[in-house]
Structures are given as structure tokens and as C-alpha cells.
C-alpha positions as CSV (number, residue, x, y, z in Angstrom):
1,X,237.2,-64.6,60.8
2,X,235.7,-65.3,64.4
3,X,234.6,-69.0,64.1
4,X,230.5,-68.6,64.4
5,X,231.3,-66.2,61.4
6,X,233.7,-69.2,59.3
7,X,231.0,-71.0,60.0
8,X,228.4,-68.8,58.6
9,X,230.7,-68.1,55.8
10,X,230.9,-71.6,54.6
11,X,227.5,-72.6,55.1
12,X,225.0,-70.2,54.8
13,X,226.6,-67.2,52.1
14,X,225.3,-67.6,48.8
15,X,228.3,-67.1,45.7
16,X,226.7,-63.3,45.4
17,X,227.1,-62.5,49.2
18,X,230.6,-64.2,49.6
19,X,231.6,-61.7,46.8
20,X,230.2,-58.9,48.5
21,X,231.6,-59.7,51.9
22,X,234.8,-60.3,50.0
23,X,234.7,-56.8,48.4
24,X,234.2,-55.0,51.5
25,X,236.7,-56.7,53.5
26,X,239.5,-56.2,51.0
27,X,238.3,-52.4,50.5
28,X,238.6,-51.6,54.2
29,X,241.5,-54.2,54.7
30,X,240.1,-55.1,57.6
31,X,239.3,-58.6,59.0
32,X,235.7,-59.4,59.8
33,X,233.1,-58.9,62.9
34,X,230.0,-56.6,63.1
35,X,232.6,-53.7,63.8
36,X,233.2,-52.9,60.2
37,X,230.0,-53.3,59.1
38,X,228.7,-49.6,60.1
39,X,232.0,-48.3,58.1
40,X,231.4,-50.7,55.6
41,X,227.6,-49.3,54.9
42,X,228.3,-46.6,53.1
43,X,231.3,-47.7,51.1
44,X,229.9,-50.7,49.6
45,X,227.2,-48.9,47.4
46,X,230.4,-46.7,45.9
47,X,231.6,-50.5,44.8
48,X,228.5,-51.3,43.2
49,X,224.8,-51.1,43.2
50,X,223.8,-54.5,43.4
51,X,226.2,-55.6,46.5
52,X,224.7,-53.1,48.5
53,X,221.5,-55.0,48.9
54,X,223.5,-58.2,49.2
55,X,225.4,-56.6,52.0
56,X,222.2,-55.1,53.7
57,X,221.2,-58.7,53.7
58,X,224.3,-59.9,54.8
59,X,224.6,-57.0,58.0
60,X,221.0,-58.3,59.2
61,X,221.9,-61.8,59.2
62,X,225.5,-61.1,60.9
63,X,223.7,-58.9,63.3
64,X,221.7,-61.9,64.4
65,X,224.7,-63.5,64.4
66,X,224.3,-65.5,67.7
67,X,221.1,-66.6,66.4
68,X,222.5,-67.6,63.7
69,X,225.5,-69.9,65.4
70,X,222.4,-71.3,68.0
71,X,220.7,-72.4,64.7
72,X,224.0,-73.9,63.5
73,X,224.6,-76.0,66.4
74,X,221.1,-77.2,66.5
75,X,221.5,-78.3,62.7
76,X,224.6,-79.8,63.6
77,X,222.8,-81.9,66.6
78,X,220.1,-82.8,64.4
79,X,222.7,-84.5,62.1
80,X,224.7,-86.0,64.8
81,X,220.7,-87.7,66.1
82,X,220.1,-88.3,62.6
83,X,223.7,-89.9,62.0
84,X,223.3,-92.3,65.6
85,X,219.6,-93.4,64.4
86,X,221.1,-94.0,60.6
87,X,223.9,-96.0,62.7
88,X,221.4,-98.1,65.3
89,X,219.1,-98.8,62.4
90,X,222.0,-100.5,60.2
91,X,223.0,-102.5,63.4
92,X,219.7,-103.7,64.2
93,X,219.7,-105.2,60.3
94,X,223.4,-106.3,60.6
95,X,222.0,-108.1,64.2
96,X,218.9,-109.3,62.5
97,X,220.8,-110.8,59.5
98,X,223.1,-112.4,61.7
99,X,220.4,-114.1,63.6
100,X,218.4,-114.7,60.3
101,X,221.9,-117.0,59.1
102,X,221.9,-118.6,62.3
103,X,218.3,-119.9,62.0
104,X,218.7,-120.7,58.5
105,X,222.0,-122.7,59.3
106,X,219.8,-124.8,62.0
107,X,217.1,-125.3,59.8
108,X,216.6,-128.9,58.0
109,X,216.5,-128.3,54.5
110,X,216.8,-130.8,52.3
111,X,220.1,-130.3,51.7
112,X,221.4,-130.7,54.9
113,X,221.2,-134.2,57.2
114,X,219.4,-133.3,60.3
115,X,221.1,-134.5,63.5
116,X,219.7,-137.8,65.2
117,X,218.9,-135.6,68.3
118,X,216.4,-133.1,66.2
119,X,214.0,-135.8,64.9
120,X,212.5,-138.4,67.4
121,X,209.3,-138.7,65.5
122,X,206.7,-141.9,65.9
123,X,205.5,-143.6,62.7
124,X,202.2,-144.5,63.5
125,X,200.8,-148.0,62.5
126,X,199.5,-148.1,59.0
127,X,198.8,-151.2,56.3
128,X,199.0,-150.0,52.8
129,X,199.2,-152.7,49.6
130,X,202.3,-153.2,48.2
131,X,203.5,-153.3,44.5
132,X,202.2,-156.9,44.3
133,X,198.6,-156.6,45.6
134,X,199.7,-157.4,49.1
135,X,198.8,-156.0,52.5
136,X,202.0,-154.7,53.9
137,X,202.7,-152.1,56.2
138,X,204.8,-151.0,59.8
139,X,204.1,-154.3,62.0
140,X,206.4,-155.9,58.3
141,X,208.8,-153.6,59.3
142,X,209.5,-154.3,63.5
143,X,213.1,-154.5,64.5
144,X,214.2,-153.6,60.8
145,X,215.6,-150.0,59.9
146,X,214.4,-148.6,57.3
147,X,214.6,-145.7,54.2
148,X,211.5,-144.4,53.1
149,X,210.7,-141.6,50.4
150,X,207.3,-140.7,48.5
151,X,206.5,-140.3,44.7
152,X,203.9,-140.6,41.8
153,X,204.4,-142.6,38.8
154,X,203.5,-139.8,36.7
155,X,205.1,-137.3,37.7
156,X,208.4,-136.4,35.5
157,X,209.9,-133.9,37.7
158,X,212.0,-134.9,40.6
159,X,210.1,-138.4,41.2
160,X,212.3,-140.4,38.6
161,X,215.4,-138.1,40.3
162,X,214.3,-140.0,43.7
163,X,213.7,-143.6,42.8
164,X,216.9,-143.5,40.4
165,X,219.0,-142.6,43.6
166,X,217.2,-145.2,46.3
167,X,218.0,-147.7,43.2
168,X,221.4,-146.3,43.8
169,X,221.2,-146.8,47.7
170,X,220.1,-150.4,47.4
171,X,222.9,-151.4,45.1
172,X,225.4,-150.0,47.2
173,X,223.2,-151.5,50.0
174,X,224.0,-154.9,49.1
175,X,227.3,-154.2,47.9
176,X,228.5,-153.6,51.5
177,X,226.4,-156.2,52.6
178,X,224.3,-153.7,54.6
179,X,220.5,-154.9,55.7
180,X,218.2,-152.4,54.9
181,X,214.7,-151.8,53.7
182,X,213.6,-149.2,51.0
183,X,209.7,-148.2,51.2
184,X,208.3,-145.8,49.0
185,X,205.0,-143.8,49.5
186,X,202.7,-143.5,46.6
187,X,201.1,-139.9,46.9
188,X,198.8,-140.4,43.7
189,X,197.7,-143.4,45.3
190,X,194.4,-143.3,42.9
191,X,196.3,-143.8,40.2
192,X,199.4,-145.6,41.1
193,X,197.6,-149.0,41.5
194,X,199.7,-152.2,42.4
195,X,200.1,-152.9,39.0
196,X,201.8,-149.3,38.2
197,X,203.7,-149.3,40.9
198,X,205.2,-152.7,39.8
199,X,206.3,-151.8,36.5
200,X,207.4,-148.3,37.6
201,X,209.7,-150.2,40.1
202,X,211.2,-152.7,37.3
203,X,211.6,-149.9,35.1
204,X,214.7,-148.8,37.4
205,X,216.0,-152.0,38.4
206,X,214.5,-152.1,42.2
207,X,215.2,-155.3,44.1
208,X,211.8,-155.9,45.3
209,X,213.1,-158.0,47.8
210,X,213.5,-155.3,50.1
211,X,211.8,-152.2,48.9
212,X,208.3,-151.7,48.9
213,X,206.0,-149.6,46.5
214,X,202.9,-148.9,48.9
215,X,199.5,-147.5,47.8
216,X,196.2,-147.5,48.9
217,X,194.0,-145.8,46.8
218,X,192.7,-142.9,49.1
219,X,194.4,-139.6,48.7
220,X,193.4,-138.1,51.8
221,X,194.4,-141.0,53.7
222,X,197.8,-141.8,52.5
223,X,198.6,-137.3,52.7
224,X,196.9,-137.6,56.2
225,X,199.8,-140.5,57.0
226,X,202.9,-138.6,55.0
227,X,202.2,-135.4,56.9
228,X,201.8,-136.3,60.1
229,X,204.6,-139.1,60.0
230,X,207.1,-137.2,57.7
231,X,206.0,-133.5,58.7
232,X,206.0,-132.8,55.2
233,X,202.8,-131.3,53.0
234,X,201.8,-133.0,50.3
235,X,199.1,-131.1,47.9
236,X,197.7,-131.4,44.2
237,X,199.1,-129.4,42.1
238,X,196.3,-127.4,40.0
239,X,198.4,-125.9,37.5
240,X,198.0,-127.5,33.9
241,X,201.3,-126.6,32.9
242,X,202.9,-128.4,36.3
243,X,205.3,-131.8,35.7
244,X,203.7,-133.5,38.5
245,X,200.0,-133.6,39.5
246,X,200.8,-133.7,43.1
247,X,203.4,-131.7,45.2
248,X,205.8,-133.5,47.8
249,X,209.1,-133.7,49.4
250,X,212.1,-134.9,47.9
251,X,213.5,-136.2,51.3
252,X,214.6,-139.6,52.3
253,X,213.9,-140.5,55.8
254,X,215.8,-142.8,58.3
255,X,213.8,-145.4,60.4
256,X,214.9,-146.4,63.2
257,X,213.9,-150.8,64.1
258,X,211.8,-148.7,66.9
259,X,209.4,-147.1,64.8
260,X,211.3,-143.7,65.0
261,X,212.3,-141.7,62.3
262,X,215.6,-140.3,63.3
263,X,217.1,-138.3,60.1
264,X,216.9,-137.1,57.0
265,X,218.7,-136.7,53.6
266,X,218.4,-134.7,50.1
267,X,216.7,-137.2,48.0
268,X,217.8,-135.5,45.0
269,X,222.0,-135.6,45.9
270,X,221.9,-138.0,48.8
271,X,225.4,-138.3,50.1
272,X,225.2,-142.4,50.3
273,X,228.1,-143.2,52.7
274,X,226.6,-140.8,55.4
275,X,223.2,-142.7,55.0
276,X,225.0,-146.5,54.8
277,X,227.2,-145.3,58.0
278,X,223.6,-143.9,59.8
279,X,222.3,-147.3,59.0
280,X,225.3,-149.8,60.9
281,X,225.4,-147.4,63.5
282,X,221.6,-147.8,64.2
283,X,221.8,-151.6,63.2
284,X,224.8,-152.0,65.8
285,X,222.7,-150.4,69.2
């Protein structure tokens, strides 16, 4: 067969009309073309009845035959366009997802410790009360680097996660003989009253030497302070069902003895050598 005619052969004959064409070439053992199709006319209805409408169909198609290959190579463009947009689409998400993991591997999460060179953020002054009734707040803390985290007494999700590791952090604090102080932000400050916070503190063996439980019974005040210092939201949680009244970060936050805070850690798995190493290098500038 001529190759428009393969090509109409394959793609466009029905089973009925490949048996017909089939017939008619074998009965006038000829090839193909329109040139046997005028012998071929009256032959085919001795074959069979039915046939000879397939084939009448069959000899008007082939006799638009050049119409027919024109339509073929236009459906075979429009799946070669349809193929290259199919292709540029998936690159564009292959790009997109590359430069999605890119971002996301920048980002701070809080499992990942956030080079010295990404945070330079100001703590602004503030005086809160401390776990024993007393005034205390960043002027206490000049020249003096510093860990700080936030939590609620009653909150019995990740808070008790949080002050169990700093307890950690200040054993292993002293254990190297590393200076440091440990503050930690009430945000239920309405109901984590010096008192509370005292208690909460002995209950997990905190030196109070060096860490601090501030409060200062103003909600609005002590989120205003956490979020613009910490760039971190804190907001009540309304559900009923919820294991803390108030949602915050689980992040602990290096001070610098300027006022800066300069990293942070995953409060939940803090990796304590990285933090105690932050610390002497800071301490040693």
C-alpha cells in the first residue's frame, strides 16, 4: 500500500471495511490505489451483499484520499502541540517543585537552627514579675546571654515537653560550667500568677538562680511583646476539646548580651551541644 493509504488503513478502517478492502484486493490480486477500485465495483457485490456498501463507503473516502492524508497530518500536529504543552506543563511543576524545596529548605522551622546572620532582631525593653513577685525584666539581663521560651501552666500539651528540656539545658548548663540565663514567657499570664509559676518551676527541678518565670497579668500585653520580639503568634485557643487554652511556639530563642536575638532551636528536640557551643561563642566576642 502507498503510505497516505497504510496510514488510512490503520487508523481510520473499521474491522468491517478492512475485511472488505481485504476481500477485494485478494480477489483481483492486485495491490492497492484508486486504480482498482472502478474494477473492483462491480466485483465486490458478487462477494457479498453487505461489503458492497462498505466498499462504496470505503471508494468515497479513498477518493478523497488527499483530504484524507491533510486531515491525518493535522491530527498528527495537534498531538505533537498537545504532546509539547503536556511536556512544558510538567516542567513548569518539576521547576516549581524545585523552587518550592528550595524555599522550604531556607525556611526556619522549628526544627532547623536558623543561622546567626538571618535573625538580628531587637528585644525591646520590658519589666514583667518574676516567679517570686519581683519586678524583673531586660535592663536584669544587660551584658548577659540569654535563652528564652514561652508556656502556660495549664496547658498539657507541648508546655511540659519545653520546660522539661530547658530543665535539661540548665543542668548541662552548669555541668560545663557555662553562664547562662533561662527566661520563660508566661502566655496565660492571667492565670499563671507568681505563685503558679513558682510551683510550676519546682515541679521540674529549675534552678531559679538563673531562670526566670515572667508574668504580668495582661494578655494582650505580654502577646503584644512575644510577637513583636519573637515574631511568633500567640492566640487563645477556642476549642473545648484543645490541651492548651492558648496557642504558641515551641521555639527556644538565643539572646545575644546586646539585646539581640540571634537564633533559634526546636524546643521540643533541642540539639543541646549546638545551643551550649552558640552560647561560648557569643560569650567569647
Amino acid at each position: 500500500m502507498g503510505k497516505w493509504f497504510a496510514t488510512f488503513y490503520d487508523m481510520w478502517m473499521g474491522p468491517l471495511e478492512r475485511k472488505a478492502f481485504d476481500r477485494i484486493r485478494k480477489k483481483l490480486g492486485k495491490s492497492s490505489g484508486k486504480g482498482c477500485w472502478r474494477s473492483a465495483q462491480e466485483t465486490v457485490v458478487a462477494i457479498e451483499p453487505e461489503p458492497a456498501i462498505i466498499e462504496a463507503t470505503i471508494q468515497q473516502q479513498v477518493e478523497s484520499g488527499w483530504d484524507l492524508e491533510e486531515r491525518t497530518m493535522k491530527r498528527k500536529q495537534m498531538k505533537i502541540m498537545i504532546g509539547a504543552m503536556g511536556l512544558l506543563a510538567v516542567m513548569a511543576l518539576v521547576i516549581g517543585f524545585i523552587a518550592w524545596e528550595k524555599t522550604r529548605s531556607t525556611d526556619q522551622s522549628p526544627n532547623q537552627e536558623s543561622p546567626q546572620s538571618v535573625l538580628n532582631w531587637d528585644v525591646p525593653s520590658f519589666q514583667f514579675t518574676d516567679q517570686h513577685g519581683q519586678p524583673f525584666g531586660l535592663s536584669d539581663l544587660e551584658g548577659k546571654v540569654w535563652v528564652a521560651d514561652m508556656v502556660l501552666t495549664e496547658c498539657r500539651d507541648i508546655c511540659p515537653v519545653l520546660t522539661s528540656n530547658m530543665a535539661q539545658l540548665q543542668k548541662r548548663l552548669a555541668e560545663e560550667g557555662v553562664e547562662a540565663q533561662l527566661v520563660t514567657f508566661s502566655v496565660d499570664p492571667e492565670t499563671d500568677t507568681p505563685d503558679v509559676l513558682k510551683q510550676y518551676g519546682e515541679t521540674f527541678g529549675a534552678d531559679f538562680d538563673n531562670w526566670r518565670f515572667l508574668t504580668n497579668q495582661d494578655f494582650e500585653k505580654m502577646k503584644q511583646f512575644i510577637e513583636s520580639t519573637f515574631n511568633v503568634p500567640v492566640e487563645h485557643n477556642h476549642d473545648p476539646d484543645a490541651t492548651s487554652p492558648v496557642m504558641h511556639s515551641g521555639r527556644f530563642f538565643l539572646v545575644d548580651s546586646t539585646g539581640k536575638v540571634v537564633k533559634l532551636y526546636d524546643g521540643a528536640e533541642p540539639n543541646y551541644d549546638q545551643i551550649i557551643q552558640d552560647i561560648k561563642e557569643l560569650q567569647s566576642k
